[in-house]
N, C-alpha and C positions, 0 to 999 in steps of 0.2 A: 821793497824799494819801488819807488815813482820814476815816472818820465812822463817830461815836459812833450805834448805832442800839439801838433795845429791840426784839425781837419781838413782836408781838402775835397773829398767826396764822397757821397754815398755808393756802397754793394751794393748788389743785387740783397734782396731781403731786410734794406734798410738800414745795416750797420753804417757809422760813421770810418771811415778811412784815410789813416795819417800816411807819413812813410819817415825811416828813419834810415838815416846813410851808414850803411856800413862799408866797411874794408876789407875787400877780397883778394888772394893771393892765390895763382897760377902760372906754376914753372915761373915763378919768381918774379912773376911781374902783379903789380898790385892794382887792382882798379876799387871805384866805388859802386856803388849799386844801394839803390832808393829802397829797403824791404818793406811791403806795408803793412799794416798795424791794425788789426780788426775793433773798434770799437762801440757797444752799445750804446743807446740813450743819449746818444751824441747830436747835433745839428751842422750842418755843413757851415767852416767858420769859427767852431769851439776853437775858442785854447784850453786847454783840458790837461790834468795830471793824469795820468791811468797806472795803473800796475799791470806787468807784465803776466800774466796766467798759463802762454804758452810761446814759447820760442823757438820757431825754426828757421832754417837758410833760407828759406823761399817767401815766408810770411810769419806773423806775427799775432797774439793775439791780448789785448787788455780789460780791466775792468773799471770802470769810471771811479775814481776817488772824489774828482772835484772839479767844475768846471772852473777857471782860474779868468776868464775872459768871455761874455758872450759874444755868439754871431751877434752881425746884422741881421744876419736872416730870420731871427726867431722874431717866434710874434707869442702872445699871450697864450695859453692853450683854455680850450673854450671849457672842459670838462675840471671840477676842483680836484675829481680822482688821478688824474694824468699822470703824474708823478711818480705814483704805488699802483696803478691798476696794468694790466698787459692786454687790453683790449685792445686797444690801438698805439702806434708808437709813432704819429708826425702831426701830433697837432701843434708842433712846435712851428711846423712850416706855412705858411701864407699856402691858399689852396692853388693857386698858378704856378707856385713853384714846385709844391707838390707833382703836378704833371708835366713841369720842365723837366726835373729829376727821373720821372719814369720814364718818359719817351728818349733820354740818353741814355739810361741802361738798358732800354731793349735795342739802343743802336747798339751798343757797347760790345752787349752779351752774344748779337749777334753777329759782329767784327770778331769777336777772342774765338767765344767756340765755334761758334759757324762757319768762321772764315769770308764769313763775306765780306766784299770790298766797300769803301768810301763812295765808289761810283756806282753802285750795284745797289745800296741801299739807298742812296741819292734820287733815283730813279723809283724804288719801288716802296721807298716806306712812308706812309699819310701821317697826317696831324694825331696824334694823341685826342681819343675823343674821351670826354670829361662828365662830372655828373653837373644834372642844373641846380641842383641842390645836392653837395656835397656833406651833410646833415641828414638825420633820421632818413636815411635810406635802407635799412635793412631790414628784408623781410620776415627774417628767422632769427631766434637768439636763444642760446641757451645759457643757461644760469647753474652756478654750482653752489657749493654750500661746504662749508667745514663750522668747527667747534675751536673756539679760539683757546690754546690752550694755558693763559693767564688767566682767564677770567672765567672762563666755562660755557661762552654766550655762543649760540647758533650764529653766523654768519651766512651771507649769501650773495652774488654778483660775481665779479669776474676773478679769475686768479690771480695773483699778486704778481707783476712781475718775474718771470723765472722760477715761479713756485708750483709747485704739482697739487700742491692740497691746499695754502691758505687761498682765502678770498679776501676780496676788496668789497665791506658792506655796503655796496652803492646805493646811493643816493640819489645821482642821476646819470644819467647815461645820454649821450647827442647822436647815437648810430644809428638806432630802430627809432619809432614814434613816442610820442612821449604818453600816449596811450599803454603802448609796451611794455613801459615801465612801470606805470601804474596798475597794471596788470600782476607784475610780479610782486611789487609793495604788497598787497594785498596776498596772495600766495605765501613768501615770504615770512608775513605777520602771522600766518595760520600753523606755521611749518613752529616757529618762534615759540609761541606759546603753546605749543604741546612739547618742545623740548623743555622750557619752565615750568611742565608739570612734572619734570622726569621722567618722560617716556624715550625711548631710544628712537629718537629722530634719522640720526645719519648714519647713514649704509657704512660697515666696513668690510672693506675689500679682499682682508686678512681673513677675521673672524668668520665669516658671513652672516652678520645681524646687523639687525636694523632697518630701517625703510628706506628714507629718501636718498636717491643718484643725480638726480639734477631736476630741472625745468625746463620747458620751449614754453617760448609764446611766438607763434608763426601768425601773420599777416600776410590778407590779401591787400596789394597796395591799391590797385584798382577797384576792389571791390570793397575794402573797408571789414573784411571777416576775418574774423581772429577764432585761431586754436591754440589752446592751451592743454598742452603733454607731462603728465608725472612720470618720469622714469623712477622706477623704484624696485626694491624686492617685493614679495610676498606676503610681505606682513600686513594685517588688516589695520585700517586705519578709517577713522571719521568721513568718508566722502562724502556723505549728503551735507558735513558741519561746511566742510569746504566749498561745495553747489553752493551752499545757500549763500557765501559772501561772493560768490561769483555772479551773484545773479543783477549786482548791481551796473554788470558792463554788458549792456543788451545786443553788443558787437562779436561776443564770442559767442558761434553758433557751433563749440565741438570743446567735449573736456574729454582726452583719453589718458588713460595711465597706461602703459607700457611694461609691463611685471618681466623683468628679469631672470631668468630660471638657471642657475649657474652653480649649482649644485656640486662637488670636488666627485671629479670621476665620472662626470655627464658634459654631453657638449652642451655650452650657451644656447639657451633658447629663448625669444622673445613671443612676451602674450600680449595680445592687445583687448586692452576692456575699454569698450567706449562708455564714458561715464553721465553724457549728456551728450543730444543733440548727433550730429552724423560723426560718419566717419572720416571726414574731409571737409577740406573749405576749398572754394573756389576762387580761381585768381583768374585776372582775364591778362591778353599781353594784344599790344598793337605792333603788328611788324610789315612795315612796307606798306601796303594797301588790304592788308588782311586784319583782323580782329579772330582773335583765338579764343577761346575758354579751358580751362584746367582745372579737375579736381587733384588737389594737393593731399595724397593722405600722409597719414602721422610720419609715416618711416620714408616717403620719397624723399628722396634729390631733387631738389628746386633751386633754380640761380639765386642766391639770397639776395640781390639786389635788381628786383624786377624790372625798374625803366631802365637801367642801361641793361640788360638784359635784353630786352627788345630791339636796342641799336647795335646790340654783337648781332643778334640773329637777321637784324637788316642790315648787318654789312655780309653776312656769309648769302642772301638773295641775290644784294646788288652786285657781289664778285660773278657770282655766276651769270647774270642776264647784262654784264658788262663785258663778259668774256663771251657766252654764246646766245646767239638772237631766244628770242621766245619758242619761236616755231623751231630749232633744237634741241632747244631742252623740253619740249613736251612728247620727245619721242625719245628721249634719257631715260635712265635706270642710275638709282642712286642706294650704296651701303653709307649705312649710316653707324658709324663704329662708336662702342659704347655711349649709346643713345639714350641711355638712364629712361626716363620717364616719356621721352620721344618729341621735345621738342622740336628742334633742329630738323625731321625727320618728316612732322607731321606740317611745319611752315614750309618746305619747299615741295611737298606732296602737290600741293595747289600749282609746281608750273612742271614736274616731270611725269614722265608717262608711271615711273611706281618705285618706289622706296622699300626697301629694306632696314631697317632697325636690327642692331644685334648687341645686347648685354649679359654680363654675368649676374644681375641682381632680377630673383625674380619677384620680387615687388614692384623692381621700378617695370618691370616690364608689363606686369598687372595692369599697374596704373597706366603704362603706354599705349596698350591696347581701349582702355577706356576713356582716355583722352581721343583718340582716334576715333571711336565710336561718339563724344560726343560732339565732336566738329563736324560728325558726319564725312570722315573721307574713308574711303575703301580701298585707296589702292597703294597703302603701305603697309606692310605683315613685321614681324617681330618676331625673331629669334632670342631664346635664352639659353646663355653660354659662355664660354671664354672665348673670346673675339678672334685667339690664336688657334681654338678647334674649330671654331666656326666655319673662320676665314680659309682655313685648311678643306675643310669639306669643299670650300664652293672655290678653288682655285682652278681656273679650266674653263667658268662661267662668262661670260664679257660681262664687264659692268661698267657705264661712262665714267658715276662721280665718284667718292669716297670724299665722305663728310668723316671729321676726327675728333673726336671730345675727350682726350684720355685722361687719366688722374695724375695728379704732379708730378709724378717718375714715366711719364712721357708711353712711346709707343715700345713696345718689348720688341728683341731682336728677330725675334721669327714672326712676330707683325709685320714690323716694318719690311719683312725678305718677301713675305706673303702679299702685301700690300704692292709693293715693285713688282711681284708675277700677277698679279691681276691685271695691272699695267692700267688703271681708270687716265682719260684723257687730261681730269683735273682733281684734285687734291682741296677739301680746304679744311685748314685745320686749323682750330679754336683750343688754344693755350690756356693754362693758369700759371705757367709756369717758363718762362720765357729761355732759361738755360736747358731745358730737357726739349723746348719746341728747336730750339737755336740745333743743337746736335742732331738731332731727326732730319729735321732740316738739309745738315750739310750731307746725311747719307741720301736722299731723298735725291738731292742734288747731285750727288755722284751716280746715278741711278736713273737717268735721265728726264728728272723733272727741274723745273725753272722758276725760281721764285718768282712771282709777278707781281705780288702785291703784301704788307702786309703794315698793321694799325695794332697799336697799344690801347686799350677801355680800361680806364678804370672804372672797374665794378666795387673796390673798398676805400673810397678816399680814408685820411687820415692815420692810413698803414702805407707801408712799400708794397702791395700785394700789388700785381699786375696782370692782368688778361690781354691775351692777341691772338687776331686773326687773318689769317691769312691765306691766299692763292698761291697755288703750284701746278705748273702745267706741263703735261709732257709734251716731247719736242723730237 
């Protein structure tokens, strides 16, 4: 069974969202009530049939049958995969609407959960900053690959909408460079024809045979270096046949494969064999008045999208030398909480007396430490750990700032308890996830700090993904 539904807005996460009126009955009096209707692959403006998949009192959920009417809002989508691929999900949308869209769900999200007020965020939330080229901006991409099971043919590119294992053969892609792609074509063709010879190409997950798990082709944007990453098992395979069709892109200065070691009844272990050239490429970032250098190796955490990247981490400068003079913060002390590879940590090094970094990965932390050494600063150190022992050991310590990077399920509850007994003057915390920052937030807030400031980046046009950042000061 269908229903007729209109959109009227986007969720957080991009669904499209109708409402359907029902009738509700209490101690015998009946009211109506608008339920809404979660639906995919939608544009703001469909009229749409959906089938119902999940129904409850509170909300509702559908799956696209047929759009019956388009928006106005849609515009062509620039990619011919768009349709079948799950790379991205609004190219449907004009890119200014695109950022209208996200700068009212971070009001939204942070009115519902947060609780904050129409006057409260009136006062402290800035423009949505945007990319200037919302196209091949991304500096990482990974590639998968399945076996089509009609025909027998190796495939490779992005997953199919809502699918775990087929791909979308792409052809082209508009996120990363179109060097990127051209990169993988070639990779790709090499992978191809040794499946057309009958060799067991593709890793299975079940069995444990076979070779290839995916691709990266990572990009320096500023500096124009490209590494290319085979994630694979153990099985030997042709790599010099492969060097040698690589050698015609004289941009990639690092081929590493990544050997998987996942043996039933042994923990996962990752090996890293660099197959050409170093172990890292170098990406440079401009932030504020400073110029940074970065080695990026195979397995760090790097902001995939490097220029607006630089405008998150000069907006988390300018919050602090807009809130405390210079000669302030050069006799500050800042924890820099899941610091991954020590950006954030080693950019505001240059205006407080000494930094602290503390993560649970110790690669990124490797790489943190050598990033540090090669900007030449000396007066931020690095802990490897879970932020919740760490931050436990040094509870007792005074520390001004607390910088915040955490992964999309936000700050854990004995952080955040850890965090309010350290009691730092100011807070600034860099989101990816605007409903787990919005809840932090509102404890944060009952805990005596003050939201003062906070800004949506988009760092993924073309998706609903959302970054923010934002100031909090105790009071």
């Amino acid at each position: 069974m269908t229903i007729p539904l209109k959109i009227e807005k986007f969720a957080l996460g991009g669904q499209g969202l109708a409402f359907v009126e029902t009738e509700v009955t209490t101690d015998e009096v009946t009211t109506k009530r608008r339920v809404p209707i979660f639906v995919d692959d939608v544009c703001i403006g469909d009229e749409v049939e959906a089938r119902l998949t999940k129904k409850k009192s509170s909300f509702g959920e559908g799956v696209l049958v047929k759009v019956t009417k388009e928006s106005p809002e849609r515009v062509p989508a620039r990619c011919k995969h768009f349709s079948s691929c799950g790379g991205c999900n609004w190219q449907f949308l004009a890119y200014e609407r695109q950022l209208q869209w996200k700068e009212q769900l971070v009001r939204e999200t942070l009115s519902h959960i947060g609780g904050f007020s129409e006057e409260v965020l009136g006062n402290v939330f800035g423009k949505i900053v945007g990319c200037d080229e919302p196209w091949y901006y991304r500096n990482k991409m990974e590639w998968s690959f399945s076996v089509d099971q009609q025909n027998g043919k190796l495939s490779g590119g992005f997953h199919v909408k809502k699918m775990h294992y087929d791909t979308v053969n792409v052809q082209e892609c508009f996120l990363q460079s179109l060097k990127s792609v051209e990169i993988f074509k070639v990779i790709r063709e090499f992978f191809v024809e040794m499946h057309e010879r009958g060799e067991n190409v593709l890793y299975d997950m079940k069995k444990h045979r076979g070779l290839l798990r995916s691709v990266f082709v990572r990009e320096g944007k500023r500096t124009g270096e490209y590494m290319v990453i085979i994630q694979s098992s153990d099985t030997k395979f042709d790599t010099d046949a492969l060097l040698s069709r690589l050698e015609k892109f004289p941009e990639i200065i690092s081929v590493v494969q990544i050997v998987v070691h996942d043996a039933k009844g042994f923990p996962t272990r990752l090996e890293e064999r660099v197959l050409r050239g170093r172990d890292y490429y170098r990406e440079e970032m401009h932030i504020s008045d400073i110029q940074l250098q970065f080695n990026v190796k195979p397995l760090a955490f790097f902001q995939p999208n490097t220029l607006i990247a630089e405008k998150i981490y000069s907006e988390v400068v300018s919050l602090l030398r807009g809130h405390f003079s210079d000669e302030m913060l050069s006799k500050m002390r800042a924890y820099d909480l899941y610091c991954g590879t020590g950006t954030i940590g080693i950019v505001l090094s240059r205006y407080l007396e000494s930094v602290i970094g503390i993560e649970l990965n110790a690669n990124a932390i490797a790489s943190a430490k050598e990033n540090a050494q090669l900007n030449t600063i000396s007066n931020i150190a690095f802990h490897q750990g879970d932020v919740k022992n760490v931050l436990h050991e040094m509870v007792g310590s005074p520390m001004d700032i607390m910088t915040i990077d955490p992964p999309r399920s936000g700050m854990e509850t004995q952080v955040l308890e850890q965090v309010v007994a350290v009691a730092p003057k100011a807070l600034v915390y860099v989101s990816c996830n605007p409903a787990t920052f919005a809840r932090d937030a509102k404890i944060l807030c009952g805990n005596g700090y003050v939201l003062k400031s906070i800004r949506a980046f988009d760092q993924f046009p073309q998706t609903a993904h959302i970054e923010t950042v934002a100031l909090l000061v105790r009071e």
